[in-house]
N, C-alpha and C positions, 0 to 999 in steps of 0.2 A: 550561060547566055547573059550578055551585057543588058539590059530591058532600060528605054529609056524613061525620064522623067515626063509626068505627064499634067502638065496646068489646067485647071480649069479656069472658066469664066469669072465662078463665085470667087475666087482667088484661093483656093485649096489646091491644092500639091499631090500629087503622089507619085511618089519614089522608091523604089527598091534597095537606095544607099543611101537614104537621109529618114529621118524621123524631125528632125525639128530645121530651123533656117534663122538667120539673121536678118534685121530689117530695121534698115535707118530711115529715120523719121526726121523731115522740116518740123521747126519750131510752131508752124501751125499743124500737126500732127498729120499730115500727109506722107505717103511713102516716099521716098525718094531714089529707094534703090532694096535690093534682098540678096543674099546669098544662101544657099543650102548647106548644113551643116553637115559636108560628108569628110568619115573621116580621114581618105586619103588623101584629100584635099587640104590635110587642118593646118598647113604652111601657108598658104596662100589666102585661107578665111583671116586667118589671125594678121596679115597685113592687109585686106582690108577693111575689116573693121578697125584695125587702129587708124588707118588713112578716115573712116568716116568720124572716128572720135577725135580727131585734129581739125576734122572739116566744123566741127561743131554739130553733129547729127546725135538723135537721142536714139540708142538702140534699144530693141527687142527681140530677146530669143521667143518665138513659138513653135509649137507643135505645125508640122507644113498641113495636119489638117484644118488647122484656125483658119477661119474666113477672114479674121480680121485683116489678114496681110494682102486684103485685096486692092492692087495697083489702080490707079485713078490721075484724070490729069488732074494736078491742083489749082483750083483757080483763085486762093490766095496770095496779096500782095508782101510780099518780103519786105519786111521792116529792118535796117541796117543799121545799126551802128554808130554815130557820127557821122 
């Protein structure tokens, strides 16, 4: 039986096909986006996190029970460049 992925509020994970997850971060350390590290999937993590390492985003592998990777609106202003 396929059993799906189940989110909580705290921002913990629990999955039956992932143990850990990807999660890019804005330069003011807000999430910006996550993907789950499952392995039939590993063609399509690995393009996009390279799309988020082109984007400029700081990744981090965690465990999907970390609370850290809890999503949030950011209400920091984006400093650009020139």
């Amino acid at each position: 039986m396929n059993y799906p992925d189940i989110y909580y509020r705290d921002g913990t994970i629990e999955s039956p096909r992932a143990s850990h997850c990807y999660l890019a971060r804005k330069t003011c350390g807000c999430v910006e986006a996550g993907v789950l590290d499952i392995p039939e999937f590993r063609l399509e993590t690995a393009d996009t996190v390279a799309q988020w390492i082109r984007d400029g985003l700081i990744l981090e592998r965690l465990s999907i029970r970390d609370p850290r990777g809890a999503f949030a609106r950011c209400y920091h202003k984006e400093v650009r460049n020139g």
